[in-house]
C-alpha positions in Angstrom: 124.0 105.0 -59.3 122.6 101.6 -57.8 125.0 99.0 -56.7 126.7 96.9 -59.0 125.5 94.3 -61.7 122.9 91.8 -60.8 120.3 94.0 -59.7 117.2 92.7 -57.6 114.6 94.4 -59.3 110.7 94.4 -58.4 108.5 94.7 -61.5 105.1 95.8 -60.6 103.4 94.8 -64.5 100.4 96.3 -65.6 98.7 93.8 -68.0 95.6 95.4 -69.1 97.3 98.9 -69.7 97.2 100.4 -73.1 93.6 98.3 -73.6 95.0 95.0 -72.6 97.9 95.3 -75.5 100.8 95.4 -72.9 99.7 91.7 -71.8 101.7 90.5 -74.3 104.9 92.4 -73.9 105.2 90.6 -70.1 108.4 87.9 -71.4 109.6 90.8 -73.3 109.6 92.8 -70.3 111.0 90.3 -67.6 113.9 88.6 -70.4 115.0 92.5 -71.1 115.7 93.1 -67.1 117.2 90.0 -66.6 119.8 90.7 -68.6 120.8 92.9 -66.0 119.9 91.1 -62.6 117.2 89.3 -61.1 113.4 90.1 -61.6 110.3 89.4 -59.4 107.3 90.5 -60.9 103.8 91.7 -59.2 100.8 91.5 -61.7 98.5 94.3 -61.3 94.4 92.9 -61.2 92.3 96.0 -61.0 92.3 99.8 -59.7 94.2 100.7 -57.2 96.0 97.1 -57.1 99.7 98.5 -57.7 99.2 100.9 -54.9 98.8 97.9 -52.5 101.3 95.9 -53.7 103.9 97.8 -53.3 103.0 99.4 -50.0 102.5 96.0 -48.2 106.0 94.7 -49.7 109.3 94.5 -47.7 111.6 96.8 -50.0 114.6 95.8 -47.9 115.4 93.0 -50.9 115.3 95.2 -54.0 117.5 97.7 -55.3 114.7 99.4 -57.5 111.2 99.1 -58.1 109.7 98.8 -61.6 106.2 100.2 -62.9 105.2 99.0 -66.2 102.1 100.5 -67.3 100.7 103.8 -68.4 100.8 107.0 -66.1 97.9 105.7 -64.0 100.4 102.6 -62.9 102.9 104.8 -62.6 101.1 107.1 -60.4 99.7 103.4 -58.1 103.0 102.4 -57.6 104.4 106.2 -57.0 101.8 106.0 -53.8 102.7 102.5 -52.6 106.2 103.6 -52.8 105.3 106.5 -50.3 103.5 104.4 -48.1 106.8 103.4 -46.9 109.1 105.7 -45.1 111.9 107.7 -46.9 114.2 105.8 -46.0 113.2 102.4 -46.8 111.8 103.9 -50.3 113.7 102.1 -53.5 114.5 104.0 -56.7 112.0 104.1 -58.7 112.1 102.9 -62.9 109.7 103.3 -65.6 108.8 100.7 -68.2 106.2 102.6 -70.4 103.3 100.2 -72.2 100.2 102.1 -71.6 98.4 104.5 -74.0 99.1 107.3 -71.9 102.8 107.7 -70.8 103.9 111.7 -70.6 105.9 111.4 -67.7 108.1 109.0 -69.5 108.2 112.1 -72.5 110.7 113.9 -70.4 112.9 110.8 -69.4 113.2 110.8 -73.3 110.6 107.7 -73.8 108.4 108.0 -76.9 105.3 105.8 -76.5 106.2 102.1 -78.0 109.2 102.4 -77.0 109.3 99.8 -73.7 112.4 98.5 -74.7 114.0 102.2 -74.8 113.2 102.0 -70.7 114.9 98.8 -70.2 117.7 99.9 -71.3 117.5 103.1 -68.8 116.7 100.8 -65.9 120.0 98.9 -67.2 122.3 101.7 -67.5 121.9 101.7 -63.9 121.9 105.8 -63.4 119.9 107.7 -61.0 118.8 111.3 -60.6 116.7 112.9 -58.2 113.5 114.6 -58.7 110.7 116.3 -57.6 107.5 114.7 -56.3 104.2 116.6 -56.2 102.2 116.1 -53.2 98.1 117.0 -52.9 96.2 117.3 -49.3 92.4 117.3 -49.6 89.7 117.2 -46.8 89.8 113.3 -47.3 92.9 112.1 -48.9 97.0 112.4 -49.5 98.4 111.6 -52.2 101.7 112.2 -54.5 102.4 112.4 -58.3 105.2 112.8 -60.9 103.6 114.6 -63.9 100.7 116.7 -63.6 97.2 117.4 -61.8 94.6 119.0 -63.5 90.8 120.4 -62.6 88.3 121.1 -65.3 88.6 120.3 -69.2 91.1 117.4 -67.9 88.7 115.6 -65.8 86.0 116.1 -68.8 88.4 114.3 -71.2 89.5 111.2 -68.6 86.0 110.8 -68.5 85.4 111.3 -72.4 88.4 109.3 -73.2 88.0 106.3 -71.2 85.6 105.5 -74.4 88.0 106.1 -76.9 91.0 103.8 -75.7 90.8 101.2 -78.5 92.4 104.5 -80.3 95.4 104.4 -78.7 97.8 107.1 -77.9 94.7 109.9 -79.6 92.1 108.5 -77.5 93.3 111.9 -75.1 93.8 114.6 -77.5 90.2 113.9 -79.7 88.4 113.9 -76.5 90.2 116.9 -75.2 89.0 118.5 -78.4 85.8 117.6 -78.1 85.1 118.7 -74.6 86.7 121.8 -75.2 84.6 122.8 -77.7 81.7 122.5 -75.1 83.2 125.9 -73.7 82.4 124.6 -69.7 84.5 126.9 -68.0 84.4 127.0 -63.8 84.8 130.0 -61.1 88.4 129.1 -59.8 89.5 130.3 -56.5 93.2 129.9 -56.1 96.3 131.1 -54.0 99.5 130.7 -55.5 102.1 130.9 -52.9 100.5 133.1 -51.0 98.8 135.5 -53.5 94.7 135.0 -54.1 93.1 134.7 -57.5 90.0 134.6 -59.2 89.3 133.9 -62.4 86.4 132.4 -64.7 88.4 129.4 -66.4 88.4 125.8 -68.2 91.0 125.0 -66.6 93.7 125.1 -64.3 96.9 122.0 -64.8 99.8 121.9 -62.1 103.1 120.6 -63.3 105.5 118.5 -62.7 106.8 117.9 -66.1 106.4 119.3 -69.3 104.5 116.7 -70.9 100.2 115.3 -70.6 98.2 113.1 -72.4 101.4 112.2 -74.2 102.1 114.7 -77.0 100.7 117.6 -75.0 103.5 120.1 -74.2 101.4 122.0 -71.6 104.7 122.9 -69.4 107.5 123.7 -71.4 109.5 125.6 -68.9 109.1 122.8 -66.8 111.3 121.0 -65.0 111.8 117.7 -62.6 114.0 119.1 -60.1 113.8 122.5 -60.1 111.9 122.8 -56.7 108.9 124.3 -58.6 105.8 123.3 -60.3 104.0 124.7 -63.0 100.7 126.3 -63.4 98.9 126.8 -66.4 95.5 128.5 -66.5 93.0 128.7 -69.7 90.9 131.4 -69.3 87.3 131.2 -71.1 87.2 132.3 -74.7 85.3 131.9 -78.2 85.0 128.8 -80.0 86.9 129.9 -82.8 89.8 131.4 -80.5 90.1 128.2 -79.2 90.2 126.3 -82.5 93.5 128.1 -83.3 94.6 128.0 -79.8 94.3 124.1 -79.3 96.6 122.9 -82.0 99.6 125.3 -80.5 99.6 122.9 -77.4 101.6 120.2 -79.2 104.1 122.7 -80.0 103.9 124.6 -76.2 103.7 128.2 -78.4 99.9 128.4 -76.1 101.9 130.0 -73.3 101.9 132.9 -75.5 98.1 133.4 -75.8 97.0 136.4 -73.5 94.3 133.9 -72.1 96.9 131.5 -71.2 98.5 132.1 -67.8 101.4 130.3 -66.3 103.0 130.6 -63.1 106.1 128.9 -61.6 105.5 128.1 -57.5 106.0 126.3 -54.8 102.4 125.8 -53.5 99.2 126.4 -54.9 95.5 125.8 -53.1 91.8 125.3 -55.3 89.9 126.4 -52.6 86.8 126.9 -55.1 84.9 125.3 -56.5 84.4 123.3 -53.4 83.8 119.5 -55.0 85.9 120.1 -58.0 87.4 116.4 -58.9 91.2 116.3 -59.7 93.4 114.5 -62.2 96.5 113.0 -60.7 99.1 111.2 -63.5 96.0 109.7 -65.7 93.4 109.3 -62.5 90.8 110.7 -61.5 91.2 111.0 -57.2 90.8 113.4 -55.0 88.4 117.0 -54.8 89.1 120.2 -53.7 89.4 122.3 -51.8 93.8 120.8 -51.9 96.6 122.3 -51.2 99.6 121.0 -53.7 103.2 121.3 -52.9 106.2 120.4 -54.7 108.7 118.3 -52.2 112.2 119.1 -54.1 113.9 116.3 -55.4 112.2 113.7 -53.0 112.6 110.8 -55.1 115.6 108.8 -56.7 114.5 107.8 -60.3 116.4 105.4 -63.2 116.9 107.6 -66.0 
């Protein structure tokens, strides 16, 4: 729990997420958390914006900070939140008006449903959770949900096009690039233990939930001091025709190609290059090293 009513909350607003359609749910946004204290709100211009904003502001005068966006704002102001030391770090709230929003999936947050995270910023409850953090050769940087090599990359890239179709922009492009069959030689080490294996894919979670209606992780959970691995091994077309539709459901764990793993730290040491996608973002290549820093971060949920 936060302090009492009259909250001084910083809204870090997205207006061009879900294809510009959030722009318009800005007074809707600002009139639903004044209800429950003051509001001063940061408007995000381009990439990389939120980041900056909230690392050069003084946190001292809020109680929480606000991201209001997809998972890529989310996943901005996660970062400019870490830029500041633990200490001086705000709980953090979700206001979910992008196209993609699967962290907010497991805060119980369908997508529409903004007002639904008003109301969780105003019930004025706080958990802790864990926090994902990835170390390449040129970068640091943290996430909430999920970061993925391989078929996810392919889709960001193949979806970007698609976002005028809202909340299936993800899943048609996923289709359509797994149907391409790229798999990549993987290197990994999973706490520890080495593996090898021809794949077209490899996702680390931190929830259960990407690209929205994807359950990828289902035994996955925000503060259980693990995250998630889920590896797709290579297959035929037509296995994978009847395995993609079982990963709205989670029932693809049970395909023998499908591996998962629960740890604490795993390293993509090959393919040397391979580009990684944080929370919605494309940032960041291996060979990195991501650990899970249990419960690390006070959340509004």
């Amino acid at each position: 729990m936060l302090g009492e009513s009259g909250l001084n909350f910083l809204l870090v607003f997205n207006p061009n997420a879900g294809a510009g359609r959030a722009r318009r749910l800005l007074p809707g946004v600002e009139s639903g958390l004044q209800r429950f204290g003051r509001v001063t709100t940061l408007q995000t211009e381009a990439k990389g914006h939120a980041t900056s904003l909230v690392a050069e502001s003084g946190l001292s005068e809020f109680d929480a900070i606000v991201a209001a966006g997809g998972d890529g704002t989310l996943f901005e102001v996660l970062n400019g939140l870490y830029r500041h030391e633990k200490g001086q770090r705000k709980p953090l709230g979700l206001v979910p008006v992008g196209t993609g929003n699967a962290f907010a999936r497991d805060l119980g947050l369908l997508p529409g449903k903004w007002q639904q995270g008003v109301e969780l910023i105003g019930a004025n409850r706080t958990e802790w959770v864990d926090v994902g953090r990835v170390t390449t050769q040129q970068t640091r940087f943290h996430f909430l949900n999920i970061v993925g090599a391989g078929l996810p990359v392919d889709a960001m890239k193949t979806a970007a096009h698609l976002k005028l179709l809202g909340n299936s922009a993800y899943s048609i492009a996923t289709l359509w690039q797994a149907l391409r069959l790229k798999s990549y030689p993987l290197r990994l080490v999973l706490d520890g233990e080495p593996l090898d294996r021809d794949s077209m894919f490899v996702e680390v979670s931190n929830t259960r939930y990407t690209g929205t209606t994807f359950l990828i992780a289902p035994a996955a959970k925000l503060d259980d001091g693990l995250l998630d691995v889920t590896l797709v091994s290579r297959l035929p077309r037509m296995r994978l025709l009847r395995l993609f539709p079982s990963i709205y459901s989670g029932q693809h764990v049970n395909y023998p190609e499908v591996m998962t793993r629960q740890v604490r730290e795993i390293r993509i040491e090959a393919p040397q290059g391979l580009v990684l996608a944080p929370d919605g973002e494309l940032y960041g290549k291996s060979p990195a090293t991501i650990t899970c820093l249990p419960r690390d971060l006070e959340i509004l949920c």
